[in-house]
C-alpha positions as CSV (number, residue, x, y, z in Angstrom):
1,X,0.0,0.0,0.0
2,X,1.4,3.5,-0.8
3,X,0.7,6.8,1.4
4,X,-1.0,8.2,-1.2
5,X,-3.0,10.4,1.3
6,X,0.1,11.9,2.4
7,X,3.2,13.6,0.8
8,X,5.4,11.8,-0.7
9,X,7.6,11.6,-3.7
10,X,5.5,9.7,-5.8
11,X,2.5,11.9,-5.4
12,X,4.8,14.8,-5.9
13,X,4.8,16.2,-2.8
14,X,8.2,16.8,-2.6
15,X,10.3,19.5,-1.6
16,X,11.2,22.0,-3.7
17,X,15.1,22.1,-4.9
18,X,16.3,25.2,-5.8
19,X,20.2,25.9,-6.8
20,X,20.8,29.7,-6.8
21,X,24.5,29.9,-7.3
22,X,26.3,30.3,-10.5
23,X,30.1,29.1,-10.8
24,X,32.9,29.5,-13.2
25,X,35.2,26.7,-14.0
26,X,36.1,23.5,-15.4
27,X,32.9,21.8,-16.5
28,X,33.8,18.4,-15.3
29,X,34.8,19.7,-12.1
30,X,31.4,21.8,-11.9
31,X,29.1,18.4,-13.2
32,X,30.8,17.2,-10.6
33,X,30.2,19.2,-7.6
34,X,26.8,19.8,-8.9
35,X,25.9,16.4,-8.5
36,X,27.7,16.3,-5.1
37,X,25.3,19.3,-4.2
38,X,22.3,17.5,-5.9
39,X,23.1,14.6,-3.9
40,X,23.4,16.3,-0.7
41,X,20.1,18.4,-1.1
42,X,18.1,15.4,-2.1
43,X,18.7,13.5,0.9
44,X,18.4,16.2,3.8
45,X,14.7,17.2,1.4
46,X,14.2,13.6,1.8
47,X,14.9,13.3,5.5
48,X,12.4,16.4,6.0
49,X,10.0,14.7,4.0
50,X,10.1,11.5,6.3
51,X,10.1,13.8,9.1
52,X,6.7,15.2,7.9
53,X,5.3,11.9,7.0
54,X,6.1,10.5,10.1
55,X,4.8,13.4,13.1
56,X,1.6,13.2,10.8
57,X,1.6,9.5,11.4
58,X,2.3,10.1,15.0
59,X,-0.9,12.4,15.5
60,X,-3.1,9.5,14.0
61,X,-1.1,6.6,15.3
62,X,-1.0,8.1,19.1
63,X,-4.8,8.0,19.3
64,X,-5.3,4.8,17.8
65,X,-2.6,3.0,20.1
66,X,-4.4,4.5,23.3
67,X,-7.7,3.4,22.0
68,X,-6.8,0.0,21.2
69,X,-4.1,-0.5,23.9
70,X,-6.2,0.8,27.0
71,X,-9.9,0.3,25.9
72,X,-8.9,-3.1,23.8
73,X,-11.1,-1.7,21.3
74,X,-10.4,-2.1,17.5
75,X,-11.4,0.9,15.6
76,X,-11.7,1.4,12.0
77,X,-13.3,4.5,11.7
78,X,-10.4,6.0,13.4
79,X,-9.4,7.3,9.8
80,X,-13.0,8.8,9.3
81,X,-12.4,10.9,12.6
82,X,-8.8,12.3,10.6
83,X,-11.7,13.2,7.8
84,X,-14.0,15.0,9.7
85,X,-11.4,17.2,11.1
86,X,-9.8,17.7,7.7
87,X,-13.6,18.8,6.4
88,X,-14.2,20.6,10.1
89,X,-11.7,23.0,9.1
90,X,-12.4,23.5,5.8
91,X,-15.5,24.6,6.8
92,X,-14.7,27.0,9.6
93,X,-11.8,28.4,7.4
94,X,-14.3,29.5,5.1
95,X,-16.6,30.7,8.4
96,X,-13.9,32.7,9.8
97,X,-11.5,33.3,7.1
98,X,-8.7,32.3,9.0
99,X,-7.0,28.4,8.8
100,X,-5.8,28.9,12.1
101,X,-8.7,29.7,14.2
102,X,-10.1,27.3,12.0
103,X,-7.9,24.7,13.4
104,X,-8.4,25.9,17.0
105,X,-12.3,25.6,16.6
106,X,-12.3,22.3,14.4
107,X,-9.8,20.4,17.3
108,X,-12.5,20.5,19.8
109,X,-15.1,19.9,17.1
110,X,-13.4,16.6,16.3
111,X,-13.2,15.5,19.8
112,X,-17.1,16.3,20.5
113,X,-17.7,14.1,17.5
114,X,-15.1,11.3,19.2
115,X,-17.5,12.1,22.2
116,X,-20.5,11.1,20.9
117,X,-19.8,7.9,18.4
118,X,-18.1,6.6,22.0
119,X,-21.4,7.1,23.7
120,X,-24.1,6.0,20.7
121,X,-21.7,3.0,19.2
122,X,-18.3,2.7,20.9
123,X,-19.5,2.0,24.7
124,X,-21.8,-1.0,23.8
125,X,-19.2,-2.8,22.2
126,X,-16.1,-3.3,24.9
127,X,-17.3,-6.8,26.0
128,X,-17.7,-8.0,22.5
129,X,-15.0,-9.6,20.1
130,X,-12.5,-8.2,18.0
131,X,-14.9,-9.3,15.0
132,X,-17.9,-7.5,16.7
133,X,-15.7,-4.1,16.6
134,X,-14.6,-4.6,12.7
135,X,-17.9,-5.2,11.8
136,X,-19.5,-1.7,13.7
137,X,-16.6,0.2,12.5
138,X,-16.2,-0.7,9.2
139,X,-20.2,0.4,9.4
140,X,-19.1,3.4,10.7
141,X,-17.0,4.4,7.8
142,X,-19.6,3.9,5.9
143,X,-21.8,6.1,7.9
144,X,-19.5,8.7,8.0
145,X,-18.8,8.4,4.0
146,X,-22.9,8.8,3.6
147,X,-23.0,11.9,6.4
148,X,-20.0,13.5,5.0
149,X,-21.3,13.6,1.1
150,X,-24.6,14.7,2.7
151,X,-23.2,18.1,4.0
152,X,-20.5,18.7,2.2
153,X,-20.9,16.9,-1.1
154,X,-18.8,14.8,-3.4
155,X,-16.4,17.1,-4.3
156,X,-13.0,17.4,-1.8
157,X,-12.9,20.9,0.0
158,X,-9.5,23.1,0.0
159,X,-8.0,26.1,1.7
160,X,-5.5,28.0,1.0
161,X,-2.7,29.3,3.5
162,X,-2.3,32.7,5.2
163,X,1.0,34.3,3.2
164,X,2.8,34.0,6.5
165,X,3.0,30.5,6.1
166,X,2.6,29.7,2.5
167,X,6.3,30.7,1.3
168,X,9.8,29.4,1.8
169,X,12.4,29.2,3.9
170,X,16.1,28.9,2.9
171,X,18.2,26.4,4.2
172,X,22.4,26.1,4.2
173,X,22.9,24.5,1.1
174,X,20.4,26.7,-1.2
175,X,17.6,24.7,-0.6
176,X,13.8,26.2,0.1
177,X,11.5,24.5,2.3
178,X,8.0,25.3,2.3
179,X,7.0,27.3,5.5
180,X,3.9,25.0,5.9
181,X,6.1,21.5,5.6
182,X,8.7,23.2,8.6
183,X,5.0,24.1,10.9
184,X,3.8,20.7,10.5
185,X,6.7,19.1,11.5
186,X,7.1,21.7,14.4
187,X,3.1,21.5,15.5
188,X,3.7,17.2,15.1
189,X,7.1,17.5,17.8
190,X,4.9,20.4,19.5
191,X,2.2,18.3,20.1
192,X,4.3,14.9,20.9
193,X,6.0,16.6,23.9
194,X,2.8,17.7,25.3
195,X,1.1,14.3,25.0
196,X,4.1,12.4,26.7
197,X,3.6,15.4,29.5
198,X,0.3,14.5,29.8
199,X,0.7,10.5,30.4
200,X,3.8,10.8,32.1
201,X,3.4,14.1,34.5
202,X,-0.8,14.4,35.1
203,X,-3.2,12.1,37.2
204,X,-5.4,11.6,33.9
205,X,-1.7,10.2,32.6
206,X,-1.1,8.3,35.5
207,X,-4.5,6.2,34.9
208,X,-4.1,6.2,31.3
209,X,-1.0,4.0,31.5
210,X,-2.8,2.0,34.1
211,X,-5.2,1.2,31.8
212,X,-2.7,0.4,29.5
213,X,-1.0,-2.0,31.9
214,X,-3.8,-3.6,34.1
215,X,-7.0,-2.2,33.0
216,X,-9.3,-4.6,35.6
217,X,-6.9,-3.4,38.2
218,X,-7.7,0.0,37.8
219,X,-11.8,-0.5,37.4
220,X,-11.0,-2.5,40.8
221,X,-9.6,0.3,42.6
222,X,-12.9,2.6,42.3
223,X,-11.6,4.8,39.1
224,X,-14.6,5.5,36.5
225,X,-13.6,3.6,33.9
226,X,-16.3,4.8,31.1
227,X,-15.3,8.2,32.2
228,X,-11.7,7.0,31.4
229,X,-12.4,5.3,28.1
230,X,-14.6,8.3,27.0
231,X,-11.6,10.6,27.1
232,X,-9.0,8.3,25.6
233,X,-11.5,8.1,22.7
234,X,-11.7,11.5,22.3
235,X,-8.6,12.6,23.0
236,X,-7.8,9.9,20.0
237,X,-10.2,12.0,17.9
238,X,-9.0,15.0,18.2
239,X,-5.2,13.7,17.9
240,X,-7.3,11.9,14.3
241,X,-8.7,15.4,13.0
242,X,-5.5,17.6,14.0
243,X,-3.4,14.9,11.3
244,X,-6.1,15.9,8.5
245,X,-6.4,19.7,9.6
246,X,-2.3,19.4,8.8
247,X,-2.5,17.5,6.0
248,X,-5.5,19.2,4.2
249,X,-3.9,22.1,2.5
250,X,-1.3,20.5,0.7
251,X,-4.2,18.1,-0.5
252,X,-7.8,18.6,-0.2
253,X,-10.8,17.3,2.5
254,X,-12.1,14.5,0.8
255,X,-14.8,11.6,1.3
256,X,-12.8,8.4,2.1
257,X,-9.4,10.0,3.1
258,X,-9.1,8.0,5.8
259,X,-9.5,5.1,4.7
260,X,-6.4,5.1,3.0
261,X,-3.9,5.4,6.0
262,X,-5.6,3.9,8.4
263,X,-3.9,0.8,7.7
264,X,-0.3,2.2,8.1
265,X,-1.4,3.8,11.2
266,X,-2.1,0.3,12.5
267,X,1.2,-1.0,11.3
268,X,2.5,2.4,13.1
269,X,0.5,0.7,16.6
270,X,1.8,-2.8,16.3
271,X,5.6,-1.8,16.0
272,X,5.6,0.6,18.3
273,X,3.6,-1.3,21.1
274,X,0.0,-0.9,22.0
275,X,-0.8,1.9,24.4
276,X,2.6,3.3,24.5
277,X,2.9,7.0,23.3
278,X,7.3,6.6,22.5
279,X,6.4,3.7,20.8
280,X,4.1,5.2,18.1
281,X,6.2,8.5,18.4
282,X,9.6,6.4,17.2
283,X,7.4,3.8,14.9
284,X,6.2,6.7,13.1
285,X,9.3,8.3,12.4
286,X,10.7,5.2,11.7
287,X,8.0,4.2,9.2
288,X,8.0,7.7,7.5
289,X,11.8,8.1,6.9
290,X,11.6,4.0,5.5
291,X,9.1,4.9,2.7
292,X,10.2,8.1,2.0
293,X,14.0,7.6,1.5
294,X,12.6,4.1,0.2
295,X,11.2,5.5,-2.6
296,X,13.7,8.1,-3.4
297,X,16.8,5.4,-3.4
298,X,15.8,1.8,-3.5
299,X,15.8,1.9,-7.4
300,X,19.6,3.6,-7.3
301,X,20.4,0.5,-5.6
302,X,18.8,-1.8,-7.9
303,X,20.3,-0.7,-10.4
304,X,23.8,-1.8,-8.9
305,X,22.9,-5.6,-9.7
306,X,19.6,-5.5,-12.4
307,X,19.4,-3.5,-15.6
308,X,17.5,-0.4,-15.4
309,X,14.5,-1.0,-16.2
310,X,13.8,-4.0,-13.8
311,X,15.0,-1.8,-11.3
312,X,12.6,1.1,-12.1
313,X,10.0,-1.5,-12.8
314,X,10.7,-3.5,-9.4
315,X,11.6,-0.6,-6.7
316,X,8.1,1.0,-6.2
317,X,6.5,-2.6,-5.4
318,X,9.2,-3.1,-3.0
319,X,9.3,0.5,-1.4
320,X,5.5,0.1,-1.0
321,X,6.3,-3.3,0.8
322,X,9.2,-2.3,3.3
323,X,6.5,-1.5,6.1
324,X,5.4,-4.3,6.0
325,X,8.6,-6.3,6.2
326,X,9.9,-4.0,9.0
327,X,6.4,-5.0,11.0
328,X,7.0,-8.7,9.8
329,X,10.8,-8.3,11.4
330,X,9.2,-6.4,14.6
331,X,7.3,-9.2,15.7
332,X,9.3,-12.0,15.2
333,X,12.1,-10.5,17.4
334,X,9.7,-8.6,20.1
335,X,5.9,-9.8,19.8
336,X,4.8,-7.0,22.2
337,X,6.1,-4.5,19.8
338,X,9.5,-1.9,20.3
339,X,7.6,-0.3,23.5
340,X,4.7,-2.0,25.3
341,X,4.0,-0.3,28.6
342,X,5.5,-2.1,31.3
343,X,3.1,-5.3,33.0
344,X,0.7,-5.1,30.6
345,X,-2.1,-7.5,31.1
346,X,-5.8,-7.9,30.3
C-alpha cells in the first residue's frame, strides 16, 4: 500500500530544490560538484519529508494506540475521525476566514464528535470480540462516508494558506522548504512533547498508562472507567482530525481520506507497542523516513545488480512493501512490539 494520502515523492509532494549559485570553472569539475550538491540536497529534502510523514503518522497513530491498547477496542473508523477534522476545518476556514482559528475551533469539534460515536456505538461494544468491533466500525466508515457527502458533497474541499505560512524558507545548502512542511513538523514535535507530559506528569496520565498495563486493576480500585475510556476516545479523535487539519492544505478534504492510511497507522500501533505514546512516536518516524527515503533510493540500488528497467519497474513494489517487512521483522524479534508499557495484562 502506498501513502498516497500523504506527501510523498510519488504523489509529488516533494520539496522544492532550488540551486541559486552560478560558478565558473572546469565543467567536469562543476558536473561534478553539482551532483555532489544534488546529492546532498536530495537527501536532507528527503529526511524532511520523512520527518513530515512521520509526526503526521504520529498524530493518527497516538490516538489509535491508546484506544486500542487501554480500551482493547479495535477501531476502523479511526481514519473517518482524521476526515471530519480535515472537512471541520475547511469549513470554519471559510466561516472565519482564518486556517488557524479554523484549526483551533475544528480540534474541539473533532473531539465532541469522538465524544459522541463513544457514547451511541463505541460503549456498547467493549465486551464484545474483535470481529464485533470490525464489523461496527467498518459500518461506521460507511456512515461517515454517507453523512460526509450529505453536507458537504462529493467534491474534496480546500483552503488556501495565510501568506505568512505559505512561502519558503532557505536552508544552508540553497535549498527552500515550504514554510507549511517546517510548521507541521514543528506542530507534530509540539504536540508529541505535550502528549508524553500529559501520560507521564498528570493524574489523567497516570490512569491512562494503568489502563494500558492492568485495566481490571484500575476498574477495581474505584476509578470510572467509562469516564476513562470516553476521554482516551476522544482525545484519540481529536489527535485523528488535528493529522487531517495538517495534511488538508497541501491536498484537499475529501470523502474516504481516511481510509487510505488507516492501515499504516495500525502498522505504526503494532511496531511501536500498544498503548505506549514513545512507541508510536519512534514507529512513526521510523515508518516515515523507511518509505520516504525508500522510494527516493531503492531503485539507485537496484540498479547496482539488475538493468535499469527491472529496477525502475521493481523498486516502487518493493518500497510500498518495506513497512510491512519492517512490522514482519518487529514481531518475530519482540511480539509486544518496540515499547509496550510495562506489565501489561488484560
Amino acid at each position: 500500500m502506498s501513502l498516497t494520502s500523504l506527501p510523498s515523492p510519488e504523489a509529488g509532494h516533494t520539496f522544492m530544490l532550488i540551486a541559486s549559485r552560478r560558478i565558473v570553472g572546469d565543467r567536469a569539475g562543476l558536473a561534478g560538484d553539482a551532483a555532489q550538491r544534488m546529492d546532498g540536497t536530495l537527501l536532507i529534502t528527503q529526511l524532511l519529508n520523512g520527518l513530515q510523514l512521520g509526526v503526521l503518522l504520529f498524530l493518527l497513530a497516538a490516538g489509535l494506540s491508546l484506544i486500542f491498547g487501554i480500551m482493547d477496542f479495535v477501531n476502523l473508523a479511526h481514519g473517518s475521525l482524521y476526515m471530519v477534522g480535515a472537512f471541520f476545518c475547511a469549513t470554519f476556514a471559510a466561516w472565519f476566514d482564518s486556517f488557524v482559528l479554523a484549526v483551533l475551533v475544528a480540534i474541539p469539534a473533532t473531539a465532541i464528535v469522538g465524544v459522541i460515536v463513544e457514547w451511541v456505538v463505541v460503549r456498547h461494544l467493549y465486551r464484545r470480540d474483535h470481529l464485533d468491533h470490525v464489523l461496527a466500525t467498518f459500518g461506521l466508515i460507511l456512515c461517515f462516508d454517507a453523512l460526509t457527502q450529505m453536507i458537504w458533497g462529493e467534491n474534496g474541499l480546500t483552503v488556501a494558506l495565510p501568506g505568512y505560512l505559505d512561502g519558503r524558507v532557505m536552508l544552508p545548502g540553497d535549498i527552500a522548504i515550504p514554510t507549511y512542511r517546517l510548521v507541521i513538523i514543528a506542530v507534530g514535535l509540539s504536540v508529541a512533547a505535550a502528549l508524553f507530559g500529559l501520560i507521564t506528569r498528570t493524574r489523567l496520565g497516570m490512569r491512562i498508562r494503568a489502563g494500558a498495563s492492568n485495566r481490571k486493576m484500575i476498574a477495581a480500585l474505584g476509578v470510572n472507567i467509562e469516564l476513562l475510556f470516553t476521554l482516551v476516545f476522544a482525545l484519540g479523535a481529536a489527535l485523528a482530525g488535528l493529522a487531517g487539519m495538517m495534511i488538508m492544505p497541501i491536498t484537499e478534504a475529501s470523502i474516504g481520506m481516511g481510509n487510505q492510511i488507516i492501515i499504516v497507522a495500525f502498522v505504526v500501533v503494532v511496531i511501536g507497542g500498544l498503548g505506549s505514546i514513545k512507541g508510536a512516536f519512534l514507529a512513526a518516524l521510523l515508518v516515515g523516513l523507511i518509505d520516504t527515503l525508500g522510494r527516493s533510493y531503492l531503485d539507485s540500488l537496484f540498479k547496482l545488480f539488475m538493468s535499469a528497467q527491472n529496477a525502475e519497474t521493481s523498486a516502487p513494489a518493493v518500497s510500498a512493501m518495506l513497512i510491512y517487512i519492517l512490522m514482519a521483522v518487529i514481531l518475530a524479534l519482540r511480539p509486544q512490539g518496540l515499547f509496550p508499557p510495562k506489565g501489561r495484562s488484560g
